[in-house]
N, CA, C and O atoms as a Tinker XYZ file with bonds, in Angstrom:
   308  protein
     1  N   -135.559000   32.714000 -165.511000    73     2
     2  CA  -134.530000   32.770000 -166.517000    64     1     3
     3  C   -135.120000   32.767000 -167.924000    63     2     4     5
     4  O   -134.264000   32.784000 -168.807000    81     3
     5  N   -136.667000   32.746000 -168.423000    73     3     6
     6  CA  -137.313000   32.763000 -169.540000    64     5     7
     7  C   -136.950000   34.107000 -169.976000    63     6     8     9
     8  O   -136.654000   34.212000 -171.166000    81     7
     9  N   -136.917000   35.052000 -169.323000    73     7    10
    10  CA  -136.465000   36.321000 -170.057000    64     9    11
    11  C   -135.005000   36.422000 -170.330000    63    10    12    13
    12  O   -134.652000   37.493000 -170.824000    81    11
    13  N   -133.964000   35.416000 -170.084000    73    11    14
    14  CA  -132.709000   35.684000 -170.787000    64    13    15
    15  C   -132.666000   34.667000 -172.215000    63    14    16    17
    16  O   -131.941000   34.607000 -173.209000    81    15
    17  N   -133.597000   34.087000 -171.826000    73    15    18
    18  CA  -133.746000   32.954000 -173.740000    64    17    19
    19  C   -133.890000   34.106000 -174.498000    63    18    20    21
    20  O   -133.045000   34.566000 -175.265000    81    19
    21  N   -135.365000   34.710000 -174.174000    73    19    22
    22  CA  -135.484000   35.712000 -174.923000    64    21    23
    23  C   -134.820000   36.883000 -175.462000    63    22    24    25
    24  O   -135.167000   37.512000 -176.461000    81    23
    25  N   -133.933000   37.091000 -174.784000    73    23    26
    26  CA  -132.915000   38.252000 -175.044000    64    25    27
    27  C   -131.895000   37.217000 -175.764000    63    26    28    29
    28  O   -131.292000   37.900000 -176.591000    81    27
    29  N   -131.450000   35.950000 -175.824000    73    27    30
    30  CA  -130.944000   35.522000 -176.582000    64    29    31
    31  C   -130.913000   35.348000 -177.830000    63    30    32    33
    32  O   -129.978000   34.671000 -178.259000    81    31
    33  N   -131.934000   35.908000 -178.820000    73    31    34
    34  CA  -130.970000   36.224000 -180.476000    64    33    35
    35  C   -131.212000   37.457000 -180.140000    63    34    36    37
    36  O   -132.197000   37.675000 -180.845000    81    35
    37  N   -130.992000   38.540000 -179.494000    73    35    38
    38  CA  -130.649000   39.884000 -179.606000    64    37    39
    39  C   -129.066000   39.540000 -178.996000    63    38    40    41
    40  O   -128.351000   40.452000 -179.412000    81    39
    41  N   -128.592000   38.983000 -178.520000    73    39    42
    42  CA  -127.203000   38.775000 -177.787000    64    41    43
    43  C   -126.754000   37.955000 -179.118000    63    42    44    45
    44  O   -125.959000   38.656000 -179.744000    81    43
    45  N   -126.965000   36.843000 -179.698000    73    43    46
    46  CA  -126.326000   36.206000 -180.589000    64    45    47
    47  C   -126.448000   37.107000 -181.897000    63    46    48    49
    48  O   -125.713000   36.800000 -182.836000    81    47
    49  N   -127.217000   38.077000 -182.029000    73    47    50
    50  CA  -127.270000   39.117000 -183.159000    64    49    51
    51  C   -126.063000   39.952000 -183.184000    63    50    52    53
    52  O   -125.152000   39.971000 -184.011000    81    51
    53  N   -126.245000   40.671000 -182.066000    73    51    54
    54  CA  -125.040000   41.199000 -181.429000    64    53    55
    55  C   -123.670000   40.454000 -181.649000    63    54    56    57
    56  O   -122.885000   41.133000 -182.311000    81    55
    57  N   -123.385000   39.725000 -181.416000    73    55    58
    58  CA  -122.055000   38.607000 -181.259000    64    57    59
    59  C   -121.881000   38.454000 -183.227000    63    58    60    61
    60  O   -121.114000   38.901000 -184.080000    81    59
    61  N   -122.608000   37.916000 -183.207000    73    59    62
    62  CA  -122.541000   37.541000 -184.819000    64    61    63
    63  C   -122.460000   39.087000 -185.832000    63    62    64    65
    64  O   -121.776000   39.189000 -186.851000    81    63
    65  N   -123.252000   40.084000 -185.303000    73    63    66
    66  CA  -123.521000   40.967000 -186.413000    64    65    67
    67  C   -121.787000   42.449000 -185.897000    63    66    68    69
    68  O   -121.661000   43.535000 -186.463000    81    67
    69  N   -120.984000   42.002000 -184.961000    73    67    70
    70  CA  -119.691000   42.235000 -184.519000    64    69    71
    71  C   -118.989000   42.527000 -185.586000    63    70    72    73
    72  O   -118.139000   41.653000 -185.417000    81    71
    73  N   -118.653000   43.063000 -186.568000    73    71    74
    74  CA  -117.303000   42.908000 -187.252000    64    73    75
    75  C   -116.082000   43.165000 -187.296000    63    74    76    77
    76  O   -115.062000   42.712000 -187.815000    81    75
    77  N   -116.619000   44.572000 -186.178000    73    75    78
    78  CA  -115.133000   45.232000 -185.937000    64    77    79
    79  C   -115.761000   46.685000 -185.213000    63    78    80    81
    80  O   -116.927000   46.945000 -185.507000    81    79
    81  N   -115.130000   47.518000 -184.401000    73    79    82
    82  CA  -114.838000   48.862000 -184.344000    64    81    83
    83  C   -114.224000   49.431000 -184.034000    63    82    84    85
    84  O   -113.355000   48.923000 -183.326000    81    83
    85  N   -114.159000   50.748000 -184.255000    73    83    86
    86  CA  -112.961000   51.823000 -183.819000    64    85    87
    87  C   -113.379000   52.225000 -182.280000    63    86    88    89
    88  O   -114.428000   52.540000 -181.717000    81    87
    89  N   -112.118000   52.063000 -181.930000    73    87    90
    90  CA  -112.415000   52.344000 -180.209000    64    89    91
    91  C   -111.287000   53.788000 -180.257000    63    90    92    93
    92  O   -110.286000   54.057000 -180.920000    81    91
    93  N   -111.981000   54.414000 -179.300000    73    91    94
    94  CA  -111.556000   55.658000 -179.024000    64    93    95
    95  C   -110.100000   55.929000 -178.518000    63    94    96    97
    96  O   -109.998000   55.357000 -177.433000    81    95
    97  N   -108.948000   56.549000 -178.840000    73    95    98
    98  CA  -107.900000   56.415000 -178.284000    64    97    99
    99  C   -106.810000   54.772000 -178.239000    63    98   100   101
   100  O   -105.863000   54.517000 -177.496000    81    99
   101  N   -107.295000   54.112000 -179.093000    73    99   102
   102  CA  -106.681000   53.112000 -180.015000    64   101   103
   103  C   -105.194000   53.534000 -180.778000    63   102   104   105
   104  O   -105.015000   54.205000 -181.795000    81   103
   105  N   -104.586000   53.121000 -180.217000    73   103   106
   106  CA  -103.185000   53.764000 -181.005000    64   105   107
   107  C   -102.532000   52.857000 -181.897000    63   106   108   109
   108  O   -101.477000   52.983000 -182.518000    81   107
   109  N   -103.482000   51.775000 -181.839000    73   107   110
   110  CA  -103.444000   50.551000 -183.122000    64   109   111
   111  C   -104.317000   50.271000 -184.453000    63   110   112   113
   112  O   -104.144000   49.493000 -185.391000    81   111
   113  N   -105.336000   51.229000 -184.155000    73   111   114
   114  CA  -106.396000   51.206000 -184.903000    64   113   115
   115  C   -106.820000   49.715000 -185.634000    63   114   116   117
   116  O   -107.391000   49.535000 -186.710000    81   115
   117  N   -106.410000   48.897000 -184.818000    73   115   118
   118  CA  -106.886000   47.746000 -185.289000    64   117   119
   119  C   -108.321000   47.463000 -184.219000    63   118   120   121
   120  O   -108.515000   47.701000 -183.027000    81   119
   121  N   -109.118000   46.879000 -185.236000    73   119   122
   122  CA  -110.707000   46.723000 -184.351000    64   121   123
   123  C   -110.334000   44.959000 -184.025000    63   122   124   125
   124  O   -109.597000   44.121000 -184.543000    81   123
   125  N   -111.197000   44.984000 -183.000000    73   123   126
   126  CA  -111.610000   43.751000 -182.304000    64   125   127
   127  C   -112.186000   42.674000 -183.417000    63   126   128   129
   128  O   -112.918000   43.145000 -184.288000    81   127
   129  N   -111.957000   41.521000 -183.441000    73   127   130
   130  CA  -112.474000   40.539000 -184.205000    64   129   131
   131  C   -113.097000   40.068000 -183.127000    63   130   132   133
   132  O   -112.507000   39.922000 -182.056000    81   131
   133  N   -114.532000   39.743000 -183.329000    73   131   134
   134  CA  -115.596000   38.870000 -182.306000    64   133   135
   135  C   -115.521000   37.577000 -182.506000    63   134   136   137
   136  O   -115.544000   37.244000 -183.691000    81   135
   137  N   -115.444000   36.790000 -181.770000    73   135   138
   138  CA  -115.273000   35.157000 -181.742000    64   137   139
   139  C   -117.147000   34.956000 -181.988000    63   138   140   141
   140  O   -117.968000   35.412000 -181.192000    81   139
   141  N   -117.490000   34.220000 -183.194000    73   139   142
   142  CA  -118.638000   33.400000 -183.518000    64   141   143
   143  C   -118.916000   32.302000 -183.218000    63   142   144   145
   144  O   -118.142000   31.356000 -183.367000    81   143
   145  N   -120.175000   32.204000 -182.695000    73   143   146
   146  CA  -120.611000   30.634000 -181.828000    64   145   147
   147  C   -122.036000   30.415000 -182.721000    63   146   148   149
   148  O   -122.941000   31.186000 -183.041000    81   147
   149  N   -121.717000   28.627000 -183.018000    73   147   150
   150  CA  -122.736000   28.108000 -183.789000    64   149   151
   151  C   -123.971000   28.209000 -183.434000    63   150   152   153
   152  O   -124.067000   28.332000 -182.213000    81   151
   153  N   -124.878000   28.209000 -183.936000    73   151   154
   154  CA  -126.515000   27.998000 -183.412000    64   153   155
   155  C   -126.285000   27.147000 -182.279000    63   154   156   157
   156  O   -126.597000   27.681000 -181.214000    81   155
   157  N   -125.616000   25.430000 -182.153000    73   155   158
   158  CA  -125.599000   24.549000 -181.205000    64   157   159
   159  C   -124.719000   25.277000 -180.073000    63   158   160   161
   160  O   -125.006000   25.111000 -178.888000    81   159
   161  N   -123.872000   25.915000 -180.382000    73   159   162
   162  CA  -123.026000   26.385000 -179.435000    64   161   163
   163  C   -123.778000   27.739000 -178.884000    63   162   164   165
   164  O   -123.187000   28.298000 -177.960000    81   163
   165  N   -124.539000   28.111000 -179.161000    73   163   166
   166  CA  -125.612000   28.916000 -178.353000    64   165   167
   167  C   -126.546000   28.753000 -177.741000    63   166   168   169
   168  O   -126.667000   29.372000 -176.684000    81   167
   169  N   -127.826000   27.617000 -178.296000    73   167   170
   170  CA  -128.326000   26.850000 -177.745000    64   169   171
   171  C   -128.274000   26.692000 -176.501000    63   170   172   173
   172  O   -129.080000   26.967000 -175.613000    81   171
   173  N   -126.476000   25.861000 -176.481000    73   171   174
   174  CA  -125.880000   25.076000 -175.056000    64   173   175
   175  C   -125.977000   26.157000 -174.119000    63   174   176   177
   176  O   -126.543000   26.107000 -173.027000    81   175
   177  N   -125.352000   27.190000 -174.652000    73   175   178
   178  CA  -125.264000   28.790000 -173.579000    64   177   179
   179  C   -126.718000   29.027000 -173.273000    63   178   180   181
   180  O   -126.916000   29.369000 -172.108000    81   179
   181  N   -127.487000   28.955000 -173.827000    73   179   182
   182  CA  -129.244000   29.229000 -173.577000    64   181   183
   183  C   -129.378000   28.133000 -172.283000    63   182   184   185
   184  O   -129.315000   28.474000 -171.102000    81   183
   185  N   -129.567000   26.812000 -172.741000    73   183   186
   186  CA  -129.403000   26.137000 -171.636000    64   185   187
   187  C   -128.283000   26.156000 -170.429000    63   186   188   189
   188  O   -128.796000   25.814000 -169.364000    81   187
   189  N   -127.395000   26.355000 -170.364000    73   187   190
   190  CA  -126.675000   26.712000 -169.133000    64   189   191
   191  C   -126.620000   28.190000 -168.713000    63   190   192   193
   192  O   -125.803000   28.540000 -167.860000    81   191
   193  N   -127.626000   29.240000 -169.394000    73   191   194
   194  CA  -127.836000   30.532000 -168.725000    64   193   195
   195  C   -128.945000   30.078000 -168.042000    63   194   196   197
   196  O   -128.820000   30.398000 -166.860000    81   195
   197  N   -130.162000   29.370000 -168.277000    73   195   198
   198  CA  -131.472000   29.214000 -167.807000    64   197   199
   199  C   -131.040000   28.403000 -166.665000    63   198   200   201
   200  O   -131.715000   28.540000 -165.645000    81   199
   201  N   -129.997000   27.539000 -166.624000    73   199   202
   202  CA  -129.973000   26.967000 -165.019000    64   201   203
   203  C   -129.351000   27.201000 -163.837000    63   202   204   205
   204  O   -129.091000   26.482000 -162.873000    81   203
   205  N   -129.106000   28.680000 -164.170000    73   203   206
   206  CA  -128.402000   29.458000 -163.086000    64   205   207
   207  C   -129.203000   29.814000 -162.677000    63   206   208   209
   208  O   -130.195000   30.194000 -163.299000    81   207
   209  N   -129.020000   29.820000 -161.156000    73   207   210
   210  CA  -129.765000   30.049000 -159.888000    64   209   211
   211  C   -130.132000   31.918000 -160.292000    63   210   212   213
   212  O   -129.327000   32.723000 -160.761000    81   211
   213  N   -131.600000   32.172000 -159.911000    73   211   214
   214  CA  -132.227000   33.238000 -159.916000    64   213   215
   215  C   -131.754000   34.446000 -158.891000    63   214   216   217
   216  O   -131.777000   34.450000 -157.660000    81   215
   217  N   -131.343000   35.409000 -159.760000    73   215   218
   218  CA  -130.587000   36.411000 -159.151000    64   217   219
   219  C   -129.127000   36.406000 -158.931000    63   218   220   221
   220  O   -128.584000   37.076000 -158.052000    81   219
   221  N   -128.290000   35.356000 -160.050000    73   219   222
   222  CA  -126.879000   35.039000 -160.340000    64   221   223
   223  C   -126.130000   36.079000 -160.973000    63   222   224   225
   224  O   -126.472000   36.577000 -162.046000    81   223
   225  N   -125.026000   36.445000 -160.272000    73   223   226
   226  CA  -124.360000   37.455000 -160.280000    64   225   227
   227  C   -123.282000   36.697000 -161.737000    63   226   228   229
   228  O   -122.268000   37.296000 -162.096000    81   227
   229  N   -123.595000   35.734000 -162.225000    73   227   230
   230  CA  -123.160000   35.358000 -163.410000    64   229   231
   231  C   -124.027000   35.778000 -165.203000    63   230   232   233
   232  O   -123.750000   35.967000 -166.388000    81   231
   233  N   -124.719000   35.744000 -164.625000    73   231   234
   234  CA  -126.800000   35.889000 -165.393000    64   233   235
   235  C   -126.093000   37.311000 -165.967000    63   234   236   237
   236  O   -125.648000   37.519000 -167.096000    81   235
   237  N   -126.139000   38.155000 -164.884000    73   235   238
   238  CA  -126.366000   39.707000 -165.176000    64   237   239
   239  C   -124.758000   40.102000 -165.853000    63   238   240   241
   240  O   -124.742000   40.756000 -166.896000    81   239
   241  N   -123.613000   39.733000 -165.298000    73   239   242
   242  CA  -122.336000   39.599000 -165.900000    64   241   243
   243  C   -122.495000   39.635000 -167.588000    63   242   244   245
   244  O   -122.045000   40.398000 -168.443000    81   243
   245  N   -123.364000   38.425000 -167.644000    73   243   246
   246  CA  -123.410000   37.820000 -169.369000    64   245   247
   247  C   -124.451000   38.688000 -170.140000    63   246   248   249
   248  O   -124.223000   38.763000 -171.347000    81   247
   249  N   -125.585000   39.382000 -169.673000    73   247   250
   250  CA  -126.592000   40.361000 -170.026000    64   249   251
   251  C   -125.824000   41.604000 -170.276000    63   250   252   253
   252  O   -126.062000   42.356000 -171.221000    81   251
   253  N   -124.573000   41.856000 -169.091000    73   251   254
   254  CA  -123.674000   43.121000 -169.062000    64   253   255
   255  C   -122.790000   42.963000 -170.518000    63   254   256   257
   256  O   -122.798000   43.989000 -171.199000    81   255
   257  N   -122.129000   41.956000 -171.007000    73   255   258
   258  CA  -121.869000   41.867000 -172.123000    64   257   259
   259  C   -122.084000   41.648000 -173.340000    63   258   260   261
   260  O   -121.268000   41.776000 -174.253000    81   259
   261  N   -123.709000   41.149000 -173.451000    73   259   262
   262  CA  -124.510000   41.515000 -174.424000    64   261   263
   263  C   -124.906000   43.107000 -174.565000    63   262   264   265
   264  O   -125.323000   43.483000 -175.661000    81   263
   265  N   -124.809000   43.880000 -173.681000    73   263   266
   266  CA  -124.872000   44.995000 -174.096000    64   265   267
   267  C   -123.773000   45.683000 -174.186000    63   266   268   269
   268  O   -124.108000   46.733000 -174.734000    81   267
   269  N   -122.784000   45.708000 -173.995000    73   267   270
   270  CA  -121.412000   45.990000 -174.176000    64   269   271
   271  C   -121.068000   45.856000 -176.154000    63   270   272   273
   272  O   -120.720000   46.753000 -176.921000    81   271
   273  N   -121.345000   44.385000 -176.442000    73   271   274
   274  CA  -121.133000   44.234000 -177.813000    64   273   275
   275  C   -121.716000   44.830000 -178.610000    63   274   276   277
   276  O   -121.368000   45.278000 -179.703000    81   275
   277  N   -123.157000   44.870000 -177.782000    73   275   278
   278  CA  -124.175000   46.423000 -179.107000    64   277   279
   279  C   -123.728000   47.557000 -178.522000    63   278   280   281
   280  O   -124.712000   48.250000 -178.264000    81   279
   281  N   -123.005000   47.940000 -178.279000    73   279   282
   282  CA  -122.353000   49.319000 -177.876000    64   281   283
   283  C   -121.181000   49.001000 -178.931000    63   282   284   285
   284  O   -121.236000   49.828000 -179.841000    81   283
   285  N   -120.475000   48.373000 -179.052000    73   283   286
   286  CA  -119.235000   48.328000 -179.802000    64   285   287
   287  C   -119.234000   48.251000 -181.313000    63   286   288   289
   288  O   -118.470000   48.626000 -182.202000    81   287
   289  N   -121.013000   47.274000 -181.219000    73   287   290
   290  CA  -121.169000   47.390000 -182.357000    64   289   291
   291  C   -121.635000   48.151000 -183.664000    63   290   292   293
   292  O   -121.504000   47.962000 -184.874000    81   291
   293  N   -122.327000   49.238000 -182.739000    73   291   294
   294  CA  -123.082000   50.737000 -182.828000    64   293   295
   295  C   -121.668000   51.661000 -183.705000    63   294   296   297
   296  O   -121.649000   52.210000 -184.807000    81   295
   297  N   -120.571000   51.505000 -182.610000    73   295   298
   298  CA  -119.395000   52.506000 -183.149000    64   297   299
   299  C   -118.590000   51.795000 -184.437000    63   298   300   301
   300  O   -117.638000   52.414000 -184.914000    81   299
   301  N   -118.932000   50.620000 -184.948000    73   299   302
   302  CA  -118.234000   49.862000 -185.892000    64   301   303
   303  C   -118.740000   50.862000 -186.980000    63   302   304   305
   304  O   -119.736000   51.583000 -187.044000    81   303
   305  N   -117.306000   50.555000 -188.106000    73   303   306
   306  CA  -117.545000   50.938000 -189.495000    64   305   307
   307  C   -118.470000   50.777000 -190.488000    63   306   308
   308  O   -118.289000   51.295000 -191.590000    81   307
């Protein structure tokens, strides 16, 4: 699980650097507001990603949405 610490400030970059985007076929054109988590409140997530059992179909879930947010965040204004 040392390689998901590490990917952790590229995921909290991601999360934090969120402001908004235009999603395709939006008939609200209102963008997503990203919910921000403190340094401590990431931390905690660092430590309770690292003690999930190796090869956790939870692990890769949360990796799947760190890349999801730099995708969203790519198409932002």
């Amino acid at each position: 699980m040392h390689r998901i610490r590490q990917r952790l400030p590229l995921l909290a970059a991601a999360t934090l650097s969120l402001a908004g985007c235009a999603i395709a076929g939006s008939d609200t054109g209102v963008c997503p507001v990203p919910v921000v988590y403190n340094r401590e409140q990431q931390a905690r997530a660092a430590d309770e990603l690292d003690s999930l059992p190796v090869g956790s179909v939870l692990a890769l879930m949360i990796e799947d949405y760190g890349r999801e947010r730099a995708r969203l965040r790519a198409c932002g204004r």
